[in-house]
PDB file of N, CA, C and O in Angstrom:
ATOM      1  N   UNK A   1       1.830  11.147 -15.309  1.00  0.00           N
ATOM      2  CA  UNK A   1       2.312  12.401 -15.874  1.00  0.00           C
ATOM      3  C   UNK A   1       2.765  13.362 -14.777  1.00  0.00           C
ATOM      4  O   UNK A   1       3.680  14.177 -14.895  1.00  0.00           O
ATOM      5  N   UNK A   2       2.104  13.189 -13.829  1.00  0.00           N
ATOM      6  CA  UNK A   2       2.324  14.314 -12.236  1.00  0.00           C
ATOM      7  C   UNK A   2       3.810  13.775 -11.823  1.00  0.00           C
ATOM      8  O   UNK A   2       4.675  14.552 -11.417  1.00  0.00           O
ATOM      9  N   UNK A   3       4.018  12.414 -11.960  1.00  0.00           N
ATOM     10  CA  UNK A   3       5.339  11.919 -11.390  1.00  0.00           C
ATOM     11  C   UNK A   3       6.652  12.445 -12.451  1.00  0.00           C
ATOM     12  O   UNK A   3       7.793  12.598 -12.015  1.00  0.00           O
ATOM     13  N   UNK A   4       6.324  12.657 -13.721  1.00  0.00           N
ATOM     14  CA  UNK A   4       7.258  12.541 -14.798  1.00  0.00           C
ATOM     15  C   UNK A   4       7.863  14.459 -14.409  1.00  0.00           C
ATOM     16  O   UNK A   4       8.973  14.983 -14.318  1.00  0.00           O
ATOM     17  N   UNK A   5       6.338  15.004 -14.272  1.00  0.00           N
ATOM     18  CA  UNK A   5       6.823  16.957 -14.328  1.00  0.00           C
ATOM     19  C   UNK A   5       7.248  16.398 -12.868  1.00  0.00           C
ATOM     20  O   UNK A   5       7.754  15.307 -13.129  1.00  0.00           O
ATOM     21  N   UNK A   6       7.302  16.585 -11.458  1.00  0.00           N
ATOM     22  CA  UNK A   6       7.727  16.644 -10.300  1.00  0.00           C
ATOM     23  C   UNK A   6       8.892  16.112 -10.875  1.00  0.00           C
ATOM     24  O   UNK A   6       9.606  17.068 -11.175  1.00  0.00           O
ATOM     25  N   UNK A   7       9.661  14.599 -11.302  1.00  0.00           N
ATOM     26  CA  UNK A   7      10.861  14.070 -11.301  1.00  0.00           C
ATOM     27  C   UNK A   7      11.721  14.925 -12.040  1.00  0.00           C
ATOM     28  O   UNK A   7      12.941  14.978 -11.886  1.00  0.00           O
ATOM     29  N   UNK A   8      10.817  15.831 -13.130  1.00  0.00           N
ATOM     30  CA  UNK A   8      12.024  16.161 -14.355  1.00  0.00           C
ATOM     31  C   UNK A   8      12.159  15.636 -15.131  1.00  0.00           C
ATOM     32  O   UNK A   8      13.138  15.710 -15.874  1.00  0.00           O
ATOM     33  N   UNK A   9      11.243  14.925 -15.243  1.00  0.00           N
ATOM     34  CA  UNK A   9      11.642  13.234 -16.286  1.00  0.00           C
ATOM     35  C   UNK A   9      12.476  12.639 -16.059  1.00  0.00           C
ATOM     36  O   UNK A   9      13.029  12.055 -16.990  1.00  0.00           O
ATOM     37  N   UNK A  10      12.922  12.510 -14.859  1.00  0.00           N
ATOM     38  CA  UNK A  10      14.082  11.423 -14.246  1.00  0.00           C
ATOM     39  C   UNK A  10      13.748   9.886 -14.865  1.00  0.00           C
ATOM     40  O   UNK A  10      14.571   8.983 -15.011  1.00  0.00           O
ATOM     41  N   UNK A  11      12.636   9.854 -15.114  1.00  0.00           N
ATOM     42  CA  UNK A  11      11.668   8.616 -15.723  1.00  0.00           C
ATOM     43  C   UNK A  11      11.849   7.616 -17.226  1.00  0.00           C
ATOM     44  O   UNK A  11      11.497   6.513 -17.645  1.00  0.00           O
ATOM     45  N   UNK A  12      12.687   8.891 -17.706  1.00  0.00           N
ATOM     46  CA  UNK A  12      13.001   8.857 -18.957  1.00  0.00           C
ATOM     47  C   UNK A  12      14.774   8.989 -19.073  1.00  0.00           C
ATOM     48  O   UNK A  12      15.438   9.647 -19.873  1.00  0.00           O
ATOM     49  N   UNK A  13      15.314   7.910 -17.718  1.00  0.00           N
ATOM     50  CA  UNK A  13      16.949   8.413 -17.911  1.00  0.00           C
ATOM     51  C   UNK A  13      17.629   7.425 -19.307  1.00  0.00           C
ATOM     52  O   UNK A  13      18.704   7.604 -19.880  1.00  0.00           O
ATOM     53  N   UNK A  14      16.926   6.715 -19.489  1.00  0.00           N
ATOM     54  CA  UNK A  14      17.739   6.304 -20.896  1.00  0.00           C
ATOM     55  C   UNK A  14      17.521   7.221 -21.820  1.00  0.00           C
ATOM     56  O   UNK A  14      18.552   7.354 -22.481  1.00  0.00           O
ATOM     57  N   UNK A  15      16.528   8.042 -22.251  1.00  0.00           N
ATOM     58  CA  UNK A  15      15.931   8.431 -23.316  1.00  0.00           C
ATOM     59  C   UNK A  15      17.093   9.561 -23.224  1.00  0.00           C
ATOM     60  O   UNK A  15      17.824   9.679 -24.208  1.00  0.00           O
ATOM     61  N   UNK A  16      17.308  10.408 -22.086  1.00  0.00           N
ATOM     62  CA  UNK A  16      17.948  11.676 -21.521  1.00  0.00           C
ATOM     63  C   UNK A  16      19.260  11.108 -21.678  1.00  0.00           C
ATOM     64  O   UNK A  16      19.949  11.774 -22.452  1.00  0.00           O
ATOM     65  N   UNK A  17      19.907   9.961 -21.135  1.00  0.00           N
ATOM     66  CA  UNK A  17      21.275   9.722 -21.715  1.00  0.00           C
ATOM     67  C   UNK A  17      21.629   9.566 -23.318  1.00  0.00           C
ATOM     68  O   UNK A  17      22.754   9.914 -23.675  1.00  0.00           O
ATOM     69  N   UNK A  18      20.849   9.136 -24.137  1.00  0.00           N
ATOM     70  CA  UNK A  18      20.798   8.738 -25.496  1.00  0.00           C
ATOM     71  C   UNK A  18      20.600  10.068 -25.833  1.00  0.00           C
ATOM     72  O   UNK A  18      21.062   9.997 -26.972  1.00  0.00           O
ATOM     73  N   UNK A  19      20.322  11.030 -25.735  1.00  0.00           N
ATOM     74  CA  UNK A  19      19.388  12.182 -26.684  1.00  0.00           C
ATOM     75  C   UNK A  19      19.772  13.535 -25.434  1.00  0.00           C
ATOM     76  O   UNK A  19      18.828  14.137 -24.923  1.00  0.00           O
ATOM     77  N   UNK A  20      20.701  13.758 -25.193  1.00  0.00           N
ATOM     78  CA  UNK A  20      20.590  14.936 -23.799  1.00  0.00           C
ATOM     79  C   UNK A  20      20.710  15.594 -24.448  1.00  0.00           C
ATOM     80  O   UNK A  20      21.470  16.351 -23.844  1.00  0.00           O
ATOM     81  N   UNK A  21      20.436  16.348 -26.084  1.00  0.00           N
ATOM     82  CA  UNK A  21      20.118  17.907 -26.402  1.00  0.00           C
ATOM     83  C   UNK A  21      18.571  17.716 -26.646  1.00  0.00           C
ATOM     84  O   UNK A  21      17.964  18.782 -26.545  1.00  0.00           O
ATOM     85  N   UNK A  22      17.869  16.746 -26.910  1.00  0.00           N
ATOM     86  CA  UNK A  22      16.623  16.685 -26.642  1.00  0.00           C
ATOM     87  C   UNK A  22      15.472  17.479 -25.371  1.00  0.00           C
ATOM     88  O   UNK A  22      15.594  17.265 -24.165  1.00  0.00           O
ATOM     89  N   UNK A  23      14.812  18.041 -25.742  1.00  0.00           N
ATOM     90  CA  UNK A  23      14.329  18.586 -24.823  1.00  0.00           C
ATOM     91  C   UNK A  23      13.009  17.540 -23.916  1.00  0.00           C
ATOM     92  O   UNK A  23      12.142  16.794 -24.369  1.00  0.00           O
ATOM     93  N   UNK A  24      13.410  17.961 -22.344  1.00  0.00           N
ATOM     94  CA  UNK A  24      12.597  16.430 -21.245  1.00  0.00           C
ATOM     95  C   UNK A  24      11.248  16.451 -21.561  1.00  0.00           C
ATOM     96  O   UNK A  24      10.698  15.431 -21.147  1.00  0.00           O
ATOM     97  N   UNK A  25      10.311  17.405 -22.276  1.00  0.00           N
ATOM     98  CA  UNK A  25       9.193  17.429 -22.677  1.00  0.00           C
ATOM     99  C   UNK A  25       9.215  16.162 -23.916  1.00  0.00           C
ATOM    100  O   UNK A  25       8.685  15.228 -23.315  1.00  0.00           O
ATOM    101  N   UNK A  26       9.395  15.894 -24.665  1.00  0.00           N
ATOM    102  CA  UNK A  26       9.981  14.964 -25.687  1.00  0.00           C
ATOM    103  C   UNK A  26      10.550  13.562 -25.512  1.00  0.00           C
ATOM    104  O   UNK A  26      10.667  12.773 -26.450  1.00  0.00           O
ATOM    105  N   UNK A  27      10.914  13.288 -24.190  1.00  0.00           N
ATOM    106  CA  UNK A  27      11.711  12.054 -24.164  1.00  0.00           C
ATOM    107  C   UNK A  27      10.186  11.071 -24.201  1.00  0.00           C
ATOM    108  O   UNK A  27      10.296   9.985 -24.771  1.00  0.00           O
ATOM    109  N   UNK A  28       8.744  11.443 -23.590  1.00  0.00           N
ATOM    110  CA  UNK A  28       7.877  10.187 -23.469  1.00  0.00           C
ATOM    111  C   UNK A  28       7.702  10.144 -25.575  1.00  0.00           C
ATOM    112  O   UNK A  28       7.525   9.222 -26.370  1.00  0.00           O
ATOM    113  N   UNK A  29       7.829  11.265 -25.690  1.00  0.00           N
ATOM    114  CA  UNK A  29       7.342  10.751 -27.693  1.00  0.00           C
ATOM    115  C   UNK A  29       8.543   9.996 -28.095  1.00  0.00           C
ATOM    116  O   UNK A  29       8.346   9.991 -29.310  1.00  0.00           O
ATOM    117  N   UNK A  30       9.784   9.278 -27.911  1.00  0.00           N
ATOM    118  CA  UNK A  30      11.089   9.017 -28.150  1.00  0.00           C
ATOM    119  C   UNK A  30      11.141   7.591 -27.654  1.00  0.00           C
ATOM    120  O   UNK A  30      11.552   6.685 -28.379  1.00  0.00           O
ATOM    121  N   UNK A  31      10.657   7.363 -26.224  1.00  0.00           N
ATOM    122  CA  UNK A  31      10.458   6.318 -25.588  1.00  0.00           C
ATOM    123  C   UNK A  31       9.973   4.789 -26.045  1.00  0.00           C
ATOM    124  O   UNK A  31      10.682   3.865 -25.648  1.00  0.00           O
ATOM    125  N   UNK A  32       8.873   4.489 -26.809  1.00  0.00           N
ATOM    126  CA  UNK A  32       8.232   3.691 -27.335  1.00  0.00           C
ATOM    127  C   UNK A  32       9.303   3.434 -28.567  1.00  0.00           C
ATOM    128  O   UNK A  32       9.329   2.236 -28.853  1.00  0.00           O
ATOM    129  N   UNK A  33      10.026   4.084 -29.222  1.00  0.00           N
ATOM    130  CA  UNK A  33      11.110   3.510 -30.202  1.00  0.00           C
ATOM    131  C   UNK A  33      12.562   3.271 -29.255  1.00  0.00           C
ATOM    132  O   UNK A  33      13.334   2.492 -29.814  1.00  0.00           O
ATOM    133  N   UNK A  34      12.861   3.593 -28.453  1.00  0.00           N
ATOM    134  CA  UNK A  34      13.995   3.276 -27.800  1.00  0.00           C
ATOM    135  C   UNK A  34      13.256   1.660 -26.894  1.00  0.00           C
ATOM    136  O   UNK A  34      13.899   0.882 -26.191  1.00  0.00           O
ATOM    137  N   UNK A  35      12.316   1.612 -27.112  1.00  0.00           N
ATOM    138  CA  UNK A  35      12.301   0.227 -25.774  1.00  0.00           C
ATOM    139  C   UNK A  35      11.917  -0.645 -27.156  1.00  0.00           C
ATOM    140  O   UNK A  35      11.965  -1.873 -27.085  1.00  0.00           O
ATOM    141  N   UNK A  36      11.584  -0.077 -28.254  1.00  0.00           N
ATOM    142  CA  UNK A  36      11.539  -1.121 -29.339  1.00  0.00           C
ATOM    143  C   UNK A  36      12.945  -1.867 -29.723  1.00  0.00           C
ATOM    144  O   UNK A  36      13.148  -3.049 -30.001  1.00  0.00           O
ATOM    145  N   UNK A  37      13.871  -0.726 -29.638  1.00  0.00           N
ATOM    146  CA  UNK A  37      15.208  -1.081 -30.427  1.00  0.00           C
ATOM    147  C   UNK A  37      15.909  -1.668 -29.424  1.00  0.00           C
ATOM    148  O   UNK A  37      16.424  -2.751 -29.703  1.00  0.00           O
ATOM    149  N   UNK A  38      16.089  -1.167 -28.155  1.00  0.00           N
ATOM    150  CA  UNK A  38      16.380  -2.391 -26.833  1.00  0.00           C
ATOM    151  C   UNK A  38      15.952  -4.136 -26.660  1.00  0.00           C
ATOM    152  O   UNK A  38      16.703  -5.052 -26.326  1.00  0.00           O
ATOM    153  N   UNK A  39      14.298  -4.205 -27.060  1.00  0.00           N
ATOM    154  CA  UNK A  39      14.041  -5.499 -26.987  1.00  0.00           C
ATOM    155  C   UNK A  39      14.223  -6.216 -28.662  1.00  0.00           C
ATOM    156  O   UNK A  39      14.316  -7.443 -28.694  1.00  0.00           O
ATOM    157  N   UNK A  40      14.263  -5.553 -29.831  1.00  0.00           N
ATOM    158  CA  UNK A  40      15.380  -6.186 -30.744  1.00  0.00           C
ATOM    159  C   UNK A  40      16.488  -6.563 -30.448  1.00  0.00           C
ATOM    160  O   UNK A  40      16.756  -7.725 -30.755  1.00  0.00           O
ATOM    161  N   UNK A  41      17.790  -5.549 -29.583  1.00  0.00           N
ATOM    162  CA  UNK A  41      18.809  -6.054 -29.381  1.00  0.00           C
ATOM    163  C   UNK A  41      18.718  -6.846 -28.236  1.00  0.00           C
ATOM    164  O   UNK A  41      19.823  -6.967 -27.707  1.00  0.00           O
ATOM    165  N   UNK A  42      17.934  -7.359 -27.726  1.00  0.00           N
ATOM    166  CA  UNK A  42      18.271  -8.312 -26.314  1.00  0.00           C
ATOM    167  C   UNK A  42      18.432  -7.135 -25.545  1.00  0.00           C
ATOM    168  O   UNK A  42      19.629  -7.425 -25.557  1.00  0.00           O
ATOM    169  N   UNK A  43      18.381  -5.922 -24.783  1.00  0.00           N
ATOM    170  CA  UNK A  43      19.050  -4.969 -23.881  1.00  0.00           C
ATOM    171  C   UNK A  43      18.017  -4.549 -23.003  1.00  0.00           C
ATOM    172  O   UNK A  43      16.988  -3.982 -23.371  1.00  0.00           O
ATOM    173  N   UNK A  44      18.327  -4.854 -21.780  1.00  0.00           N
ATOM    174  CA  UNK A  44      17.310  -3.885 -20.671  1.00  0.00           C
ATOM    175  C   UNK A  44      17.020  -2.816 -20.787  1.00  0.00           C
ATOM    176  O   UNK A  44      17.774  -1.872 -21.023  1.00  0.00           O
ATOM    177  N   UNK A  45      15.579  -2.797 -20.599  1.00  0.00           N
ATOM    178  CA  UNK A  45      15.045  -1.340 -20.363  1.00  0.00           C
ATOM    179  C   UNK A  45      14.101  -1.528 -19.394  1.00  0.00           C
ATOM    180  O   UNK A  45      12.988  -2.044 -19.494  1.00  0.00           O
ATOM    181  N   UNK A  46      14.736  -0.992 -18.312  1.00  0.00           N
ATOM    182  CA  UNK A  46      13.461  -0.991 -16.971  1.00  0.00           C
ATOM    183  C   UNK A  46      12.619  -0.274 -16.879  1.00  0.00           C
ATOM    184  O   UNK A  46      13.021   0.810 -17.299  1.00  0.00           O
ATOM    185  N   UNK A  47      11.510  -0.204 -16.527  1.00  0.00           N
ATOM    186  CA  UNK A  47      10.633   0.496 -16.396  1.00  0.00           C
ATOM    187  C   UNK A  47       8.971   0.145 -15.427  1.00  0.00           C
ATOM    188  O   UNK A  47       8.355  -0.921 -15.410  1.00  0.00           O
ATOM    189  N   UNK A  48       8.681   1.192 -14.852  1.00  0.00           N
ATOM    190  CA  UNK A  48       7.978   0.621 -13.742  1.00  0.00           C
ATOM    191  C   UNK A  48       7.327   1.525 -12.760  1.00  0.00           C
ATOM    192  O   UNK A  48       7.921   2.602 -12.814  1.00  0.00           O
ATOM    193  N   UNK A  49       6.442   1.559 -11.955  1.00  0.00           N
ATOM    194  CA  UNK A  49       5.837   2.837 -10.696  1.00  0.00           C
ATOM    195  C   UNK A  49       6.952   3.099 -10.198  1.00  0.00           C
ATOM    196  O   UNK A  49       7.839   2.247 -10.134  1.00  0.00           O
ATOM    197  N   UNK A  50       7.099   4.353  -9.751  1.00  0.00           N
ATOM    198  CA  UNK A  50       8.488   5.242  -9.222  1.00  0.00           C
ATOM    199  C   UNK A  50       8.487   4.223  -7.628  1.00  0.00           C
ATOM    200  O   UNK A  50       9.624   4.340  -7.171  1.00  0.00           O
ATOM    201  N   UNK A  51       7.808   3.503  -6.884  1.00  0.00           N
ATOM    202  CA  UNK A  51       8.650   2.900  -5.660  1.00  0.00           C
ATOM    203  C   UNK A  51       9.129   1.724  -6.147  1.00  0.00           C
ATOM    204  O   UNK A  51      10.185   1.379  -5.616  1.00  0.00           O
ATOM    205  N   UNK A  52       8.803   1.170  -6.783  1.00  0.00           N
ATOM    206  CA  UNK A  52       9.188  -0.533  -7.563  1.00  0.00           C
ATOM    207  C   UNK A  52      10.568   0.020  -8.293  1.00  0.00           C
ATOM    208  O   UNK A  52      11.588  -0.599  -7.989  1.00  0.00           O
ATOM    209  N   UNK A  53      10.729   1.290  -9.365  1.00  0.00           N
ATOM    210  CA  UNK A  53      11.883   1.950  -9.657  1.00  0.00           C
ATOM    211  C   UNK A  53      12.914   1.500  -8.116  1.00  0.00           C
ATOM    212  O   UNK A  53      13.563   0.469  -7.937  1.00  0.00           O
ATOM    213  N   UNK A  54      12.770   2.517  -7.320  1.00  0.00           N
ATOM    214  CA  UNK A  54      13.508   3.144  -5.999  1.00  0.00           C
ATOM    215  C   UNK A  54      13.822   1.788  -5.464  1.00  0.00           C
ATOM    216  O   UNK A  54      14.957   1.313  -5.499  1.00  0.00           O
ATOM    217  N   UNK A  55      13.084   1.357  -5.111  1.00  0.00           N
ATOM    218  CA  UNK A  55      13.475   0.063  -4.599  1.00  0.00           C
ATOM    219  C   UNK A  55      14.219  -0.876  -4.923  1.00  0.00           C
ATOM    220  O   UNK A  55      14.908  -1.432  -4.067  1.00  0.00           O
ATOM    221  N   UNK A  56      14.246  -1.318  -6.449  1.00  0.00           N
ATOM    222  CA  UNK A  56      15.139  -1.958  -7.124  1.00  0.00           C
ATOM    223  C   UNK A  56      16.258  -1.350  -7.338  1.00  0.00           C
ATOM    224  O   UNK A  56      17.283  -2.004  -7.530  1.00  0.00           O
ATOM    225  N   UNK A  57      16.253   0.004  -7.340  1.00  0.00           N
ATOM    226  CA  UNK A  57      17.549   0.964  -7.387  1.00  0.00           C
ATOM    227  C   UNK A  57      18.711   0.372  -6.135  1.00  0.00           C
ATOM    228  O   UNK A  57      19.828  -0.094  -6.357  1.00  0.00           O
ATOM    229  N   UNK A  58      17.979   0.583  -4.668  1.00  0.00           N
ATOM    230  CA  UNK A  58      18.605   0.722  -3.568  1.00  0.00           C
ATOM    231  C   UNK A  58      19.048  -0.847  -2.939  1.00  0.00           C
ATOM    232  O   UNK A  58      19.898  -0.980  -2.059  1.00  0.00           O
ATOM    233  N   UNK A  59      18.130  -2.249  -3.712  1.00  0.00           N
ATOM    234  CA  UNK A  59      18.520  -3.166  -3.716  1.00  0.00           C
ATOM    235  C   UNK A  59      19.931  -3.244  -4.028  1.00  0.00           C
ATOM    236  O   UNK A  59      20.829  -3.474  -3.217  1.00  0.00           O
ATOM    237  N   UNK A  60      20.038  -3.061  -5.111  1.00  0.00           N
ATOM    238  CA  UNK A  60      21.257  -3.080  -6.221  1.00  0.00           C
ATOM    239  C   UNK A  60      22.252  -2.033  -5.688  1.00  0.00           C
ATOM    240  O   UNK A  60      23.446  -2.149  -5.963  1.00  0.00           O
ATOM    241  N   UNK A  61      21.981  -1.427  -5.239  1.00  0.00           N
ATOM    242  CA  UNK A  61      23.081  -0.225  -4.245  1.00  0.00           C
ATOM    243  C   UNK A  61      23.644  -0.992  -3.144  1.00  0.00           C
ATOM    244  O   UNK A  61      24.832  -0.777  -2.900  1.00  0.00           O
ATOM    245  N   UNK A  62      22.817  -2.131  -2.192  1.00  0.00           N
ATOM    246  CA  UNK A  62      22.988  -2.565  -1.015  1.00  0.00           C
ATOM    247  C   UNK A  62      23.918  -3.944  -1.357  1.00  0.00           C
ATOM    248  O   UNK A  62      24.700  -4.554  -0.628  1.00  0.00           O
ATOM    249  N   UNK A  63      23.500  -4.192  -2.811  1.00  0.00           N
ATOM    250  CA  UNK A  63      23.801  -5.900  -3.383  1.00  0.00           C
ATOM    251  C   UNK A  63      25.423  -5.622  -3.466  1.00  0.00           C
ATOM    252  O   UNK A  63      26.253  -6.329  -2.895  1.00  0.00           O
ATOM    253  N   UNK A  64      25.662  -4.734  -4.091  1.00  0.00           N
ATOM    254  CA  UNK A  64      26.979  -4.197  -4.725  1.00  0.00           C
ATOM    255  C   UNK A  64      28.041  -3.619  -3.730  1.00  0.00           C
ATOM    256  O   UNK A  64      29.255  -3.628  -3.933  1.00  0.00           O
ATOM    257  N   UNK A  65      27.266  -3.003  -2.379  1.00  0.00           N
ATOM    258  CA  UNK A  65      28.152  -2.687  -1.429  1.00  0.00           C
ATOM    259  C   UNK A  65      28.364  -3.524  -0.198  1.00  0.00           C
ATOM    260  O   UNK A  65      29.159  -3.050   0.613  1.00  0.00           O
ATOM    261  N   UNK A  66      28.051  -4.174  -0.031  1.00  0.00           N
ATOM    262  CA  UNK A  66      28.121  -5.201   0.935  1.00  0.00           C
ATOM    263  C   UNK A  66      29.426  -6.652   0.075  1.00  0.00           C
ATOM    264  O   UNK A  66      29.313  -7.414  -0.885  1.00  0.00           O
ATOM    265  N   UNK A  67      30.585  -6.361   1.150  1.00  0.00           N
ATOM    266  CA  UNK A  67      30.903  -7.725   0.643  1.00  0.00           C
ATOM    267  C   UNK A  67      30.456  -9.329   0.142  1.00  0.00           C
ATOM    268  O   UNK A  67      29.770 -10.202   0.673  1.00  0.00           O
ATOM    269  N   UNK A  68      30.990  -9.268  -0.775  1.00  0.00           N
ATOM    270  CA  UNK A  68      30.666 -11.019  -1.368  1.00  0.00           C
ATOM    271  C   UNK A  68      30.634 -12.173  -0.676  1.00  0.00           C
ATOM    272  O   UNK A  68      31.646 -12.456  -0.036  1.00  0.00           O
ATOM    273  N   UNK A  69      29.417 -13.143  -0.643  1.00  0.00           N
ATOM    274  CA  UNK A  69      28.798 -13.977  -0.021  1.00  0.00           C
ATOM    275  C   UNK A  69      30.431 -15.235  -0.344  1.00  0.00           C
ATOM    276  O   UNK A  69      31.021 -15.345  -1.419  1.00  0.00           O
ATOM    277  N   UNK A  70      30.713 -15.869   0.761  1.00  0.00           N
ATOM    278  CA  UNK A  70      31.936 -16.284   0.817  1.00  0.00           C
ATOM    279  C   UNK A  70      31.403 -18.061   0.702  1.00  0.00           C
ATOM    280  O   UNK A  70      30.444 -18.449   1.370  1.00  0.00           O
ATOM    281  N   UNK A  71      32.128 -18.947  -0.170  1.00  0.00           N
ATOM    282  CA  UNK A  71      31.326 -20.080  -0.792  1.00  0.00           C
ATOM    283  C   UNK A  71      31.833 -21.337   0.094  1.00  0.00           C
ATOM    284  O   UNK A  71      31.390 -22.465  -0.124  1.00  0.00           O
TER     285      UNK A  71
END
């Protein structure tokens, strides 16, 4: 909960893209039906401790900017 008030609820960026007149106090009560209706449709929803977040973030930043592995 200490990580969610410090981030802003950065924690909750699907909930905040789906619902941005929603107020960030609200996105954890919203959450548990959005990761329901994601794993009905087959659709990612990540979620995880904020360095396992960051890390997989900056993977995927490094994967994407670095030219393609040549075959």
């Amino acid at each position: 909960k200490f990580m969610h008030l410090m981030s802003g609820n950065l924690s909750h960026q699907i909930e905040h893209h789906l619902f941005p007149d929603l107020p960030s106090n609200r996105y954890a009560e919203v959450a548990p039906k959005v990761q329901e209706i994601c794993k009905r449709y087959g659709l990612p929803y990540t979620t995880g401790p904020l360095l396992k977040q960051v890390g997989s973030t900056w993977a995927k930043v490094f994967k994407l900017a670095l030219p393609p592995k040549k075959a």
